[in-house]
N, C-alpha and C positions, 0 to 999 in steps of 0.2 A: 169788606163787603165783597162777594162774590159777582163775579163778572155773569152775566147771562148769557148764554149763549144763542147764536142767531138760529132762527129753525129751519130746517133742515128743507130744502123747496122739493117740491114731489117731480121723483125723477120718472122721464119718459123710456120708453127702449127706441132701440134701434135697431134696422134690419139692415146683415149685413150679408152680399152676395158672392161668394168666390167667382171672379172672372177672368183669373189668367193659375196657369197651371203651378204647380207645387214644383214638379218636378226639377231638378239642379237646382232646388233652391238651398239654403243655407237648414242645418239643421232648428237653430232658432224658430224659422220663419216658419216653417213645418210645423213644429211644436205648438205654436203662438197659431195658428188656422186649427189646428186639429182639436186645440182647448177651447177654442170659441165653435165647436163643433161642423169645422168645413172639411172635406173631404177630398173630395172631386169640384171639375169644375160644374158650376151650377147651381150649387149648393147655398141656399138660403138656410138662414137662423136668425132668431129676435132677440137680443140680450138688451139688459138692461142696461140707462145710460149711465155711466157713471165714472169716477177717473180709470179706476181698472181695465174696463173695456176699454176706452180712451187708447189708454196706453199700447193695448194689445192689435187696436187697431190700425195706431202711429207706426206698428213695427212690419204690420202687413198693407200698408195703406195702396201699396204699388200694385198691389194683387186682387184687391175688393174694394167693390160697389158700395156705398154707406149712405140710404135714406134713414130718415128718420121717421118714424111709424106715428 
């Protein structure tokens, strides 16, 4: 018999704020802000919640603001 699978809970997003600057930061860290679309400081964006962002967050967490919308 085939297992069922649990469904899927409807994910919210999250607004994330760049609040400390990029600059001397590690290339990673750069990389991982500029794909979640931050820039400069100031810089809002709304992704969705989900492990991916999670992750991308956990790597910038020292540098962004993270409500959740």
């Amino acid at each position: 018999m085939a297992e069922k699978k649990a469904p899927k809970k409807a994910t919210g997003t999250v607004t994330i704020k760049l609040v400390r600057s990029l600059s001397g930061r590690s290339v990673k860290q750069q990389a991982t802000a500029e794909s979640l679309g931050l820039k400069r400081i100031g810089d809002v964006t709304v992704q969705p919640e989900n492990d991916a962002t999670a992750g991308k967050i956990n790597v910038i967490a020292h540098l962004v603001e993270v409500t959740n919308a």
